[in-house]
N, C-alpha and C positions, 0 to 999 in steps of 0.2 A: 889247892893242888892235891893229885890223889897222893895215898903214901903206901906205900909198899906193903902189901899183905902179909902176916904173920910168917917166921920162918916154916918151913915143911905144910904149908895149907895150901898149897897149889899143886896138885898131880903133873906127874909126868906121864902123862897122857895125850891122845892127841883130842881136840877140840875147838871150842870157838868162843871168846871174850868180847866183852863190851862195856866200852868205859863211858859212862855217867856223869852226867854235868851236878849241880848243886839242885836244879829241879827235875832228876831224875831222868832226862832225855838221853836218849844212846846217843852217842858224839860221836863213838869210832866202833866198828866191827872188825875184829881179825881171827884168822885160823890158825894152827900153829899143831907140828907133828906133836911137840910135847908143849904142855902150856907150858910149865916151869921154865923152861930152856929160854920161850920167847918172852914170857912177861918180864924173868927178869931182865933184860934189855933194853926196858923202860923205866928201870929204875936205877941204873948206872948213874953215873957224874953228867947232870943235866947238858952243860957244855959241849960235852960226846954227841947228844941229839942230834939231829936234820931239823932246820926250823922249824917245822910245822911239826914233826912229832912233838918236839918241845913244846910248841901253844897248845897241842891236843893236852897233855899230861898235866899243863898248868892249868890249865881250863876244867879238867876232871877231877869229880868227888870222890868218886868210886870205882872201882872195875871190878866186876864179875866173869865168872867162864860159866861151863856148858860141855861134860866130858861126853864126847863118842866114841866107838870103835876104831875105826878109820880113817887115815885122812881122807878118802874120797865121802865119807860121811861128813868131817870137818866144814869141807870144802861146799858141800851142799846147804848144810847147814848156816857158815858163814854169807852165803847168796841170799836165804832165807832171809835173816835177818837186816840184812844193807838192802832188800827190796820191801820191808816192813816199816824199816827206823828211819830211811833217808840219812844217814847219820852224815852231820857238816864237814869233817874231817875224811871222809871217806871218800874215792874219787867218786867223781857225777859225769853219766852218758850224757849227752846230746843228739839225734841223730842229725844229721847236716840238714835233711831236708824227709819230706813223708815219701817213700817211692812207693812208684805203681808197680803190681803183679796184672797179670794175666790168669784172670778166674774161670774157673770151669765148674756150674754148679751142680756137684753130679747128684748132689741129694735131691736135687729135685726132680721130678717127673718124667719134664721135659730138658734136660740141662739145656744152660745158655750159657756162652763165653762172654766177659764183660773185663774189662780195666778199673780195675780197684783198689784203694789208699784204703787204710785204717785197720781196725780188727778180723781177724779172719773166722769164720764160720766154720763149725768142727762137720767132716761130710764132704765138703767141696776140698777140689784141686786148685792149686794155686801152681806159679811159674815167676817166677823173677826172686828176688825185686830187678826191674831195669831203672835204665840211668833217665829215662823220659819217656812221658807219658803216649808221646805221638809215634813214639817207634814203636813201640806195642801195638796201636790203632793199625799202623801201617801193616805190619807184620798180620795182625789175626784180619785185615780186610783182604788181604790174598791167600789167606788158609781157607777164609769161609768157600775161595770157587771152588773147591776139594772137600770143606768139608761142611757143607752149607747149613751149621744149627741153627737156633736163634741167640738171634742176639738182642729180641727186646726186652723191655720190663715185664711183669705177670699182668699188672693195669693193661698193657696194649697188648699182650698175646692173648689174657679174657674177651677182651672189647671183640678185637676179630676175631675169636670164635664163636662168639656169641653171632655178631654181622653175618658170621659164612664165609667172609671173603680176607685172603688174605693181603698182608702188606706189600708195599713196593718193593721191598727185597727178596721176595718170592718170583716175582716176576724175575728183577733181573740175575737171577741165579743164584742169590746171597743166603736165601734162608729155604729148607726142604718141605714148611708150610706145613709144620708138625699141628699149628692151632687148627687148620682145616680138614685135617687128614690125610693129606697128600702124601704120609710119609707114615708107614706104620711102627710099632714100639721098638719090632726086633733091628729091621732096618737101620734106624737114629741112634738105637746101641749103640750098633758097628761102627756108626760113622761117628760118634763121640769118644767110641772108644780108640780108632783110631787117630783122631787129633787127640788124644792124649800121649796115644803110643810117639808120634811126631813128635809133640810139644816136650817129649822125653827123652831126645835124640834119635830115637829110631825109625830115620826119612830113609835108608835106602829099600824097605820095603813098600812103603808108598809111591815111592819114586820107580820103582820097578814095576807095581799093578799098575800103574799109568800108563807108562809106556807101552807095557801088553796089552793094556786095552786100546789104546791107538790105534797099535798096529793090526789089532784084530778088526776093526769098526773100518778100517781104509784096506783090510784085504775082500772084507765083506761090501765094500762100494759103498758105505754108509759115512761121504765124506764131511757130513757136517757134523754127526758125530764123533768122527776123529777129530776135527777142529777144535770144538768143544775139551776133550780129551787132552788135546795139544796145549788148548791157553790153561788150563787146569795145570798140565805139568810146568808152564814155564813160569806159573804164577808159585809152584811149591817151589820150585829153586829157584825162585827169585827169596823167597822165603827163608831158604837155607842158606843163601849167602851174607845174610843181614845177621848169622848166628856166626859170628866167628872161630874159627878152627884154630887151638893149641895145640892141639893134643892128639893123641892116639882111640880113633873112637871106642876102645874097651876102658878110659879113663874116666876115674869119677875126683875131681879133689879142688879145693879151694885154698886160693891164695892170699893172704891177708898181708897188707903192707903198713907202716907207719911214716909219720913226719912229726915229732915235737917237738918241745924247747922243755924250759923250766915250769913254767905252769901248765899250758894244754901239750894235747897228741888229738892228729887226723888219724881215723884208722879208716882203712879201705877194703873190702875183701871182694875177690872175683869168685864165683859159683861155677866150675868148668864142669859139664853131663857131657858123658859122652863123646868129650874131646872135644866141646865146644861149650865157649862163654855163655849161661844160660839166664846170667843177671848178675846184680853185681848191690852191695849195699855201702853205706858211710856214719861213720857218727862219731863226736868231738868228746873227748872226755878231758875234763877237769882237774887236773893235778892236787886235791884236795888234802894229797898223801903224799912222802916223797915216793918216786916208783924208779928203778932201774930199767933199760931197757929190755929184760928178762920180764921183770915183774910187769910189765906196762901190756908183753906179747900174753901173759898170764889173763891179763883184764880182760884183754879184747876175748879170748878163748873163752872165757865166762861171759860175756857180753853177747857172744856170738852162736853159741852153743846151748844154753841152758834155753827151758821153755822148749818149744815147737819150731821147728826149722822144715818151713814150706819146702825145701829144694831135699830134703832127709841128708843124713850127715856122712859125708865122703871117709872113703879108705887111707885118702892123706892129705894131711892137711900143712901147707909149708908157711913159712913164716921167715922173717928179715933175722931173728934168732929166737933160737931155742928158752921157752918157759923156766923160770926159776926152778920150776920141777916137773923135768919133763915127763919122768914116768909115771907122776901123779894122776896128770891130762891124760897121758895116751890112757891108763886103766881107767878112768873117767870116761872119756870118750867112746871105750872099746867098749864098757858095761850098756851105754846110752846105744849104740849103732847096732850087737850085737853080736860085731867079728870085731877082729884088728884093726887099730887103725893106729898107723905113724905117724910125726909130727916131725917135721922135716926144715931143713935150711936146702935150699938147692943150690947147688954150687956152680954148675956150668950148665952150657945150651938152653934149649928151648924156657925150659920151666925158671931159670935163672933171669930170662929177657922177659917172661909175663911178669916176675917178679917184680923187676926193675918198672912195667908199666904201669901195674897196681902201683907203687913209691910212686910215680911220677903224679898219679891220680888223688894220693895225698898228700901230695905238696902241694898241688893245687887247691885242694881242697882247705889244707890249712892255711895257706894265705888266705882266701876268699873270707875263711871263719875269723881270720886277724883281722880284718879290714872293718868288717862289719861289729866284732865283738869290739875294739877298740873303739869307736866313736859309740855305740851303745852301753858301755860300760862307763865311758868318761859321762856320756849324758844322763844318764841313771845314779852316777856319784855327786856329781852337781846340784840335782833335783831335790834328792834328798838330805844332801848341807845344805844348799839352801834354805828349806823349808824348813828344819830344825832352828834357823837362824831368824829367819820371820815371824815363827810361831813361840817363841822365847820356851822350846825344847830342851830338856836335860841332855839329849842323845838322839840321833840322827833316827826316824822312826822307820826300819826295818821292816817291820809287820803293822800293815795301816788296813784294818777294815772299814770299809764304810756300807752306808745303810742307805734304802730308796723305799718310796713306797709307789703301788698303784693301784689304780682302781678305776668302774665308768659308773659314775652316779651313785657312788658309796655301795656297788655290789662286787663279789670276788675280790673281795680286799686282799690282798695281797703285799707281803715285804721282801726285800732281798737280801746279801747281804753277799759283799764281793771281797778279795783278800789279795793284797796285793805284798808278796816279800820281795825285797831288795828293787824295787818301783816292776816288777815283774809281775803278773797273775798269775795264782795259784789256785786255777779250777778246780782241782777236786777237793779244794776246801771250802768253794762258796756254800750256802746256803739259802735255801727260799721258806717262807713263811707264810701259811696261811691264816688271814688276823683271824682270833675267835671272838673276842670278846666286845668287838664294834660294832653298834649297828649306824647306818647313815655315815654321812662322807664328814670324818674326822681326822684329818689325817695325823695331827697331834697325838690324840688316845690311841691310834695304832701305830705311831712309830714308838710312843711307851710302851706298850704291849713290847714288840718286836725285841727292844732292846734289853725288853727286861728280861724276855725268855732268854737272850744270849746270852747277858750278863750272869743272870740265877745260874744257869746250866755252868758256867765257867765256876763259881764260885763252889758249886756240889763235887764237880769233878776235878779240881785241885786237892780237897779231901782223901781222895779216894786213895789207897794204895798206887805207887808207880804204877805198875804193868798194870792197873786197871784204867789209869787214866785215857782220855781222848786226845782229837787232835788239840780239841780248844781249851787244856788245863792251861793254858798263859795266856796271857792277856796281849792286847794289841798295842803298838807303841801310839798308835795316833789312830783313834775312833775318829771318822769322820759324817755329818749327815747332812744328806740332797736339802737344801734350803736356807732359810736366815735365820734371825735372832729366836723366830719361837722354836724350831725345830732344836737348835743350840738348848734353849733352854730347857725341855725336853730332857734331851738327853743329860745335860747337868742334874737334872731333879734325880733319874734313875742311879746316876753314879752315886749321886749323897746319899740316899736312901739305901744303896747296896753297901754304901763303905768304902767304896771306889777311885773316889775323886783324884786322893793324894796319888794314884796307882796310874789311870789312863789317863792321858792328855786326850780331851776333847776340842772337835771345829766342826762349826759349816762352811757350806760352799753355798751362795746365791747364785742362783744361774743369770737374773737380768745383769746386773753388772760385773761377774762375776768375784763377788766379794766373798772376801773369808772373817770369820767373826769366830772370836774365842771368848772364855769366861773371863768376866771382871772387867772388860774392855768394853767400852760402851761404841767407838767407832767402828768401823769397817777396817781391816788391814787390806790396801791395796798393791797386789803382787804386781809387777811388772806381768804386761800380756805378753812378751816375748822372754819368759823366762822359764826356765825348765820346769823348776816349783810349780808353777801356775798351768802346766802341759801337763804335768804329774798330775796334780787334783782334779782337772780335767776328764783323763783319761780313767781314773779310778769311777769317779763320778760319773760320766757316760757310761760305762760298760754294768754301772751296779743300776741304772736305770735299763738297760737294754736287758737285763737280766729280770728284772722285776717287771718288764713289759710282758717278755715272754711268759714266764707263769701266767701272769696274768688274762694273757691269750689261750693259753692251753684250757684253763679253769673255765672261760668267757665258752671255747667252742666244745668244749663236753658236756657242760648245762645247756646249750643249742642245740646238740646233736642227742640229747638223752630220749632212749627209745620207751617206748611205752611196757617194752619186755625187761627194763634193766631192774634190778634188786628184787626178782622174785625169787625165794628161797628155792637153792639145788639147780637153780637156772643159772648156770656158768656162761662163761661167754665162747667155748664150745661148740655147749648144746645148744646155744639162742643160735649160735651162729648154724649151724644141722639143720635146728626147728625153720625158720625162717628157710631156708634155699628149699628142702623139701616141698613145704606147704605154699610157696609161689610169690613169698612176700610178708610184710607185719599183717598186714591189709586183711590176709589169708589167716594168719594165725589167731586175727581177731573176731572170726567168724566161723573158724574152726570148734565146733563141739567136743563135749565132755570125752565122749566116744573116739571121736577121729583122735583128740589125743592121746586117748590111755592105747589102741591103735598100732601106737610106732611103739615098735619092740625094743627099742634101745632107749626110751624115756619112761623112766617108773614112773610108775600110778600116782604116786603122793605126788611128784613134778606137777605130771599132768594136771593132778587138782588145782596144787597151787598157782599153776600159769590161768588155767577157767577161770578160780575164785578172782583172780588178780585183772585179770582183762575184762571179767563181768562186774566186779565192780565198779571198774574205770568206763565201761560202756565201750560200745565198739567204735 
């Protein structure tokens, strides 16, 4: 248990603390106007606690600060480090689901609108997030008769440029046929620019030139161009009425609602541009800490606000109540946006009833995450008392890595090595292995290799000072490896030889019958096939083969695809990539003289030689 730092050694200052377990991991991040004030509150009469502060402080070796300026420094600070340390006792986001945006890529050439999940590209415009993927489709399929850019990939807009001939959405009014030149640079601007002005709330000038040209094209007898005209405008306000209207169109501001209990909160928040709902996001957080429903409105504001905000960050922002400090956020918020921005409770009419629909959207929301987190968390507590219980474990294994290998005929050898906490995957800490030291198909000598670089590398960086250490300074509760008794024994040989044994509990998994074999046990333990334990090892076991497939395919098609131009010194991939489109192909580059190289003004001479010497030696 941490114990109370020395009388007067803690500033009254504002800052950010982190208390420390006995192997040095941050467990809890906090900020606090003056430490002094706050830390000591955690060292009152234990009883006084909130339970979980209580297990955090039991749990803790240490605690450290970090003095800054101000709390909006604090505050930043304290984000920093709970997006660095993951600390256990600290609440955890969830987003309910991945939502699609409506992308605009203006960085490129040609922009193309498309519907897109995951990281966003710095350059391009984005819109949402919305609630489903197909209302967006729907939505930009009746912008395109107004605003016809492309919408293919770069593969199919090359390909038809290359042909001449454009795609079927050229024909039926959907794309301006920018790959053929149907459409010149200045033109596609305009027209990109104005689906964004749109996509931004500002349809009553769109809606206006429509009209005028209508009625211009049917005063001029040019009736199937009004036509034309006509389904363009009813296809834009079919458009605009799929964008719901709150608000007052000079309105920019977002609504964020909650629903919790004692361990989780749903949080929901609406994006209103313009006086109309322009997306909307969700995500589950973890009660990891105890949180007030002040502090809980605090989280989301951090959750929701820091980092890049596709929709930029409105003039006011309401909420179901007011932040444990409000004027903290609004100066926060007002430094990030650039003017003022409020932080509001609505009390009556309009913005009180969106209120109330956001709340309704995370109660919904938070049932759906109870239904689902309740039978997945009962299954995942099961799995692993089980397994602790079959494997004759000290402690239910927490953190289980296991190991795969692959390879086609003993070449591209490759290992993987997958991590699973609390029966969960924890991707950004798998790891893959290129074998070095095997030649021919062994797969024994390379799953020792594999395990020993994991194991050496954990035992150097336990060593090392705290804050130098990795993810992997602790070891895994349950090492598991793809196969039987040899592979088991393998991996036994490496523990003994490291010092390890008494430290990690090792198993394998047989795939034909699916058997699990431990040290010193000469049979098989057979799990029940309908039992969680045995769906657990499964799953860990499948995903760290589909892991070590992959590399091994990557590896398999870049020794396939290796050009006759790659590893010549100053030949980037660039300039091969210039030299080749230039010169009509490799074909061309391999037949190309000393001359015609040194030639192109933007390839030095030394290059040049080196690409001659390199392709003359290799022959043409």
């Amino acid at each position: 248990m941490v114990q109370r730092p020395p009388t007067g050694t803690i500033p009254e200052t504002p800052g950010s603390y982190q208390f420390k377990d006995a192997e040095g991991r941050v467990i809890y991040v906090g900020k606090a106007k003056s430490l002094r004030g706050r830390l000591n509150n955690y060292f009152g009469t234990p009883h006084n606690l909130p339970v979980r502060t209580r297990q955090m402080v039991e749990t803790a070796e240490t605690v450290e600060w970090v003095q800054v300026d101000t709390e909006v420094d604090a505050l930043l600070l304290e984000y920093a480090l709970i997006q660095r340390h993951q600390p256990r006792f600290n609440v955890r986001y969830r987003d309910d689901k991945s939502y699609p945006f409506l992308a605009v890529t203006t960085a490129d050439e040609w922009p193309r609108a498309m519907v897109i999940r995951g990281k966003h590209k710095k350059g391009n415009r984005y819109f949402g997030p919305f609630g489903h993927a197909y209302a967006i489709r729907e939505t930009l399929d009746l912008l395109l008769r107004t605003f016809p850019i492309r919408t293919c990939s770069d593969g199919k807009f090359d390909r038809h440029a290359k042909l001449g001939k454009p795609c079927l959405l050229f024909h039926i009014e959907k794309c301006a046929g920018p790959c053929v030149g149907e459409v010149d640079d200045l033109d596609y601007k305009v027209m990109v620019a104005e689906l964004l002005a749109f996509l931004e709330g500002n349809t009553d000038e769109v809606v206006a030139r429509l009209e005028g040209e209508m009625s211009q094209a049917a005063e001029n007898l040019e009736f199937e161009l009004a036509a034309r005209h006509r389904d363009r405008l009813a296809s834009v306000r079919k458009a605009i009425e799929k964008q719901q209207m709150v608000g007052a169109r000079s309105e920019d501001f977002d609504v964020i609602a909650l629903h919790d209990d004692e361990l989780e909160a749903a949080v929901q928040v609406f994006y209103v541009r313009k006086g109309r709902v322009m997306g909307r996001r969700g995500f589950i957080v973890d009660k990891a800490e105890e949180l007030t429903r002040a502090e809980l409105v605090s989280r989301a504001l951090e959750r929701l606000y820091f980092g890049d905000n596709p929709l930029g960050h409105p003039k006011r922002v309401y909420v179901p109540e007011l932040p444990d400090n409000q004027e903290l956020y609004e100066e926060w918020l007002t430094e990030i946006r650039g003017s003022a921005v409020e932080i509001a409770v609505p009390q009556r009419g309009d913005k009180r009833q969106l209120l109330e629909t956001v709340t309704q959207n995370a109660t919904e929301a938070f049932t759906r995450n109870r239904l689902k987190r309740s039978s997945d968390h009962n299954s995942r507590s099961r799995a692993l008392n089980e397994l602790q219980q079959r494997l004759g474990l000290d402690e239910a294994p927490l953190r289980i890595e296991c190991f795969d290998m692959s390879h086609l005929q003993g070449t591209d050898y490759v290992g993987s090595m997958v991590v699973m906490e609390d029966a969960l995957p924890k991707k950004n800490e798998y790891r893959r292995f290129k074998i070095k030291t095997v030649d021919g198909n062994d797969d024994f000598a390379a799953m020792e290799e594999v395990l020993r670089r994991r194991l050496t590398a954990y035992l150097i960086d336990r060593e090392k000072p705290i804050d130098a250490r990795g993810k992997f300074s602790y070891p895994p509760q349950l090492l598991l490896v793809d196969g039987g008794k040899g592979q088991l024994g393998v991996a036994v040989k490496v523990l003994d030889e490291l010092g390890l044994a008494e430290e990690i509990p090792v198993a394998s998994l047989a795939k034909q019958f699916e058997e699990v074999f431990i040290p010193q046990r000469s049979e098989a333990i057979r799990i029940p096939r309908q039992s969680e334990a045995l769906y657990l090892l499964q799953r860990i076991r499948d995903e760290s083969h589909r892991f070590a497939i992959t590399y091994h395919r990557q590896l398999r098609d870049k020794r396939m695809t290796k050009s006759v131009l790659d590893d010549i010194p100053g030949l980037g991939p660039s300039r091969r990539k210039r030299l080749v489109k230039e010169l009509g192909g490799v074909r061309a580059v391999q037949r190309a003289d000393l001359a015609g190289l040194k030639a192109l003004s933007w390839l030095p001479d030394s290059v040049a030689q080196s690409v001659y010497d390199h392709l003359h030696q290799h022959g043409p």
